[in-house]
Backbone as CSV, one residue per row, in Angstrom:
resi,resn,N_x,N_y,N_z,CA_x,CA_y,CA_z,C_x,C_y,C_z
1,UNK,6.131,-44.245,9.694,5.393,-44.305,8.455,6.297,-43.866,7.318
2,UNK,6.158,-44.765,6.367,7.360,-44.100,5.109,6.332,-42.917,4.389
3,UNK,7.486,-42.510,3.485,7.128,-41.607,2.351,6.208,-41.826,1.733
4,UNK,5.313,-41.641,0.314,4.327,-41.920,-0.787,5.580,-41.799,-1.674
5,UNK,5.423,-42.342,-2.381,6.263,-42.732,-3.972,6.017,-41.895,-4.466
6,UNK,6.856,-41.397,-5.456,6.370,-40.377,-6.823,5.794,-40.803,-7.978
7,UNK,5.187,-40.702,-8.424,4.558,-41.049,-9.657,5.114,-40.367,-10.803
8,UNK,5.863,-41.067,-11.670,6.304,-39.966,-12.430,5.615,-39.057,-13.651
9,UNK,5.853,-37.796,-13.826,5.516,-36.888,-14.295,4.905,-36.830,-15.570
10,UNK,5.984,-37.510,-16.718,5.742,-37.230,-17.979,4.439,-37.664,-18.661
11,UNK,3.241,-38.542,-17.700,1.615,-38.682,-18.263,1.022,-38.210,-17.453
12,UNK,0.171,-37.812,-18.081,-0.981,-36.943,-17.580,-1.892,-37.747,-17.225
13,UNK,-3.399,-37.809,-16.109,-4.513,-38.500,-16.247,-5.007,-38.958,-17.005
14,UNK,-5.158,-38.099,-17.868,-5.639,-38.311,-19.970,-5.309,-39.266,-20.376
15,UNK,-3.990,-39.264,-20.582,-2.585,-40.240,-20.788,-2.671,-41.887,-20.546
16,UNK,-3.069,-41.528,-18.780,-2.861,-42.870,-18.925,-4.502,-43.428,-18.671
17,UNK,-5.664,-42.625,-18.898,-6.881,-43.387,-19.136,-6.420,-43.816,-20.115
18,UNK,-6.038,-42.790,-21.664,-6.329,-43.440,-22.598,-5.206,-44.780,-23.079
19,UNK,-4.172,-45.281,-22.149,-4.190,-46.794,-22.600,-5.013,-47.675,-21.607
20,UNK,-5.316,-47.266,-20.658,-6.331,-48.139,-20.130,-7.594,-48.386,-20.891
21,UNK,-7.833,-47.513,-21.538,-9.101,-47.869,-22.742,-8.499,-48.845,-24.344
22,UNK,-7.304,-48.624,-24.045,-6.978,-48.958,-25.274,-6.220,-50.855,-24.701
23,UNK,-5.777,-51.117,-23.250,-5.139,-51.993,-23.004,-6.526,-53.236,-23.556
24,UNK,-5.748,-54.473,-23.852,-7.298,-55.462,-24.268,-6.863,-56.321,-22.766
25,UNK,-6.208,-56.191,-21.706,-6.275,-56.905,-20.672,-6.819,-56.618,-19.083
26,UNK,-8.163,-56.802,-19.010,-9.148,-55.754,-17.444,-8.323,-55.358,-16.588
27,UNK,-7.537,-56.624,-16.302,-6.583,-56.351,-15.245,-5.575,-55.006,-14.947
28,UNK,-5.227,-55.159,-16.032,-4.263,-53.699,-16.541,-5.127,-52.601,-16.431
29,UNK,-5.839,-52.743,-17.262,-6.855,-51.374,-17.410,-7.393,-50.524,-15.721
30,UNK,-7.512,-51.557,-15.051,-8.045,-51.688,-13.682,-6.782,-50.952,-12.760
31,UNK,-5.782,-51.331,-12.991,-4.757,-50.661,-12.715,-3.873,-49.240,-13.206
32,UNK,-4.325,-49.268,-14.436,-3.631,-47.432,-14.580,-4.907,-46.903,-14.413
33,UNK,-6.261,-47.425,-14.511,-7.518,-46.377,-13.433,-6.607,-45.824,-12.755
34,UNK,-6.458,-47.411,-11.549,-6.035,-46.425,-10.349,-4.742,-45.472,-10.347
35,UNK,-3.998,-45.857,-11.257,-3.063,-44.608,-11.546,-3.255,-43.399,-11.566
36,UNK,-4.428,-43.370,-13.174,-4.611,-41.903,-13.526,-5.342,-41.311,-11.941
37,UNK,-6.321,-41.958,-10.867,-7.094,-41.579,-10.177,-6.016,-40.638,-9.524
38,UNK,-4.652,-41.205,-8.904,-3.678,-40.733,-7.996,-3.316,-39.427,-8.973
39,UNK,-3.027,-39.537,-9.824,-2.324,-37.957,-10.956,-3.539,-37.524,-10.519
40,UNK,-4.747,-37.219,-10.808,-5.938,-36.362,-10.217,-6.098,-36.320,-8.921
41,UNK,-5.300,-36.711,-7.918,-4.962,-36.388,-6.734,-5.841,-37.105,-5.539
42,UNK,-6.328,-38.142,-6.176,-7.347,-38.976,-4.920,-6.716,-39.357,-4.203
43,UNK,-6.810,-40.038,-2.901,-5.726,-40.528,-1.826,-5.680,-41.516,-2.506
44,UNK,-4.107,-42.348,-2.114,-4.268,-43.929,-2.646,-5.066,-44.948,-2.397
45,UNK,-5.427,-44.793,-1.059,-6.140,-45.603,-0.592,-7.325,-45.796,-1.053
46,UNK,-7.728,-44.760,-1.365,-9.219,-44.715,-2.478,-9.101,-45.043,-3.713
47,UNK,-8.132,-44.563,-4.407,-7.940,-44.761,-5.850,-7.202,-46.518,-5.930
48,UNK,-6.450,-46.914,-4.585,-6.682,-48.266,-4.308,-7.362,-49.504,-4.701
49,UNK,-8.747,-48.654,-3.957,-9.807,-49.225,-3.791,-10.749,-49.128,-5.653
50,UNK,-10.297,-48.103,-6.243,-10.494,-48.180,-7.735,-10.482,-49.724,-8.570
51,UNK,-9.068,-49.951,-8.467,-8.361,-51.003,-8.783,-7.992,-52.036,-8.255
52,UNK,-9.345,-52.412,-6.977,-9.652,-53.707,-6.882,-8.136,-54.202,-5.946
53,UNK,-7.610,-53.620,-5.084,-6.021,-53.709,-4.891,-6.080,-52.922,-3.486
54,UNK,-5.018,-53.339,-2.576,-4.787,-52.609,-1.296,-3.758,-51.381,-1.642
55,UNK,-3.669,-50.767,-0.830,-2.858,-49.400,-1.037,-1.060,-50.263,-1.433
56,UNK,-0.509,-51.025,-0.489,0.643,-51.855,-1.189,0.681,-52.093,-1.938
57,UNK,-0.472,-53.096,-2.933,-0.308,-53.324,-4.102,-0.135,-51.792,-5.142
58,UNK,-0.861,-50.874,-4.789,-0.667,-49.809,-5.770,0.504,-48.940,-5.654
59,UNK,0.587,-49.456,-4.366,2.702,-48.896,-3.983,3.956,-49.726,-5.385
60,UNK,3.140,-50.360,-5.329,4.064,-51.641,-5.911,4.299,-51.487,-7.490
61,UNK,2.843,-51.347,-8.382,2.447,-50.251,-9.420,2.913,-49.301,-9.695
62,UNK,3.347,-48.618,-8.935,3.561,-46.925,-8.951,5.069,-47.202,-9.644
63,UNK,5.860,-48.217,-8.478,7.170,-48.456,-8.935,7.446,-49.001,-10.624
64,UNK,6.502,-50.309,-10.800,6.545,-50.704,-11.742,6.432,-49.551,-12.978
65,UNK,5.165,-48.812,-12.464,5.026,-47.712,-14.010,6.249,-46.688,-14.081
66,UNK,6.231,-46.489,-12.977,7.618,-45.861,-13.080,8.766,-46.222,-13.829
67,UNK,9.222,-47.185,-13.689,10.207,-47.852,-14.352,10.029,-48.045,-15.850
């Protein structure tokens, strides 16, 4: 079984609700949910399941926001 990714540090939950409220595209929005869910410490798999997405896909996310 590999590692969990890091999510990086510098946003907070807050942070990144508030461009998910502010993004005008669901899709997106649907996806830093499940972001901020993981910074508040839900398993991925649940906060996954937030954003309409399998735990890979939010593996995949994590990298992207990261970057």
């Amino acid at each position: 079984m590999g590692s969990a990714v890091a999510l990086r540090s510098d946003y907070t939950a807050v942070d990144v609700r508030r461009l998910a409220k502010g993004s005008k595209d669901a899709n997106q929005s649907r996806r830093l949910l499940a972001l901020a869910a993981v910074i508040d410490g839900m398993s991925r798999s649940d906060a996954a399941g937030i954003g309409g997405m399998d735990r890979h896909t939010l593996r995949d996310w994590v990298h992207r926001f990261n970057t």
